[in-house]
N, C-alpha and C positions, 0 to 999 in steps of 0.2 A: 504494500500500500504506500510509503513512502516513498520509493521510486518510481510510482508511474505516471505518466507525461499529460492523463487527463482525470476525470473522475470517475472512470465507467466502473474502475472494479468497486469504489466507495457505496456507487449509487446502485449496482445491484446486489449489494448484502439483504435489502430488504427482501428479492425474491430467493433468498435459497431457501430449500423446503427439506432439506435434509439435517439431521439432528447432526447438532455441530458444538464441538469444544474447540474451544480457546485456551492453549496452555502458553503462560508467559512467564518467564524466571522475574523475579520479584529486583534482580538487580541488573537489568534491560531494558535501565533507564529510557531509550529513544523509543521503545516500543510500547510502553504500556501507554500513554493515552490511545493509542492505534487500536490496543487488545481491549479497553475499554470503549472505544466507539464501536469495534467487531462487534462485540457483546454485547451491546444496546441495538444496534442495525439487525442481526439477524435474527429471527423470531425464535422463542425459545431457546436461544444458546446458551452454552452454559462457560464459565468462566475461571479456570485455575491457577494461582500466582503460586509459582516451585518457590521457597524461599532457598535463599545462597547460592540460586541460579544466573547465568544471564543468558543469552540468545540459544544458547545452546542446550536447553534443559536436560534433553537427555541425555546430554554426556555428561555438562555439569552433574544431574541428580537422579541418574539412572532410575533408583527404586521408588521414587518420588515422584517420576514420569511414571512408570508404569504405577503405581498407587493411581494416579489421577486417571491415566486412559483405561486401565481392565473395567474398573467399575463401570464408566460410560460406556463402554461397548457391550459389556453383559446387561445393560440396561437400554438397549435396545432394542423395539420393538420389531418381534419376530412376524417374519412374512410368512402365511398362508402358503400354505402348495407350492414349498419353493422345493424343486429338487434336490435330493439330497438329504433331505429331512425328515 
């Protein structure tokens, strides 16, 4: 979002319809008001600050990233009739 040259990716946060996390290291100073407007733009997102992170969370905070994404992905809403299943 920061480096793009107009607004188009800002201004279509409001249509994504897919359940979406935002994970930001807590020390990613340039990035958190960005992961805060993500967070407010997308409907239902959800939002996780790693502390003693920065841009890199899951290298910075390996167990801390996964702590944050298992849950939201097991908390996803299973599809019908999906093959496989």
């Amino acid at each position: 979002m920061l480096t793009q040259r107009d607004a188009k990716v800002m201004e279509l946060l409001p249509d994504i319809e897919v359940p979406s996390l935002i994970v930001v290291g807590a020390d990613d100073t340039p990035f958190l008001a960005a992961s805060d407007y993500m967070a407010a733009k997308i409907p239902g997102a959800h939002k996780v600050v790693i502390p003693a992170a920065g841009h890199a969370v899951n290298i910075d905070q390996p167990q801390a990233f996964v702590d944050a994404v298992v849950p939201f992905l097991k908390n996803l809403p299973h599809e019908a009739g999906r093959e496989g299943t």
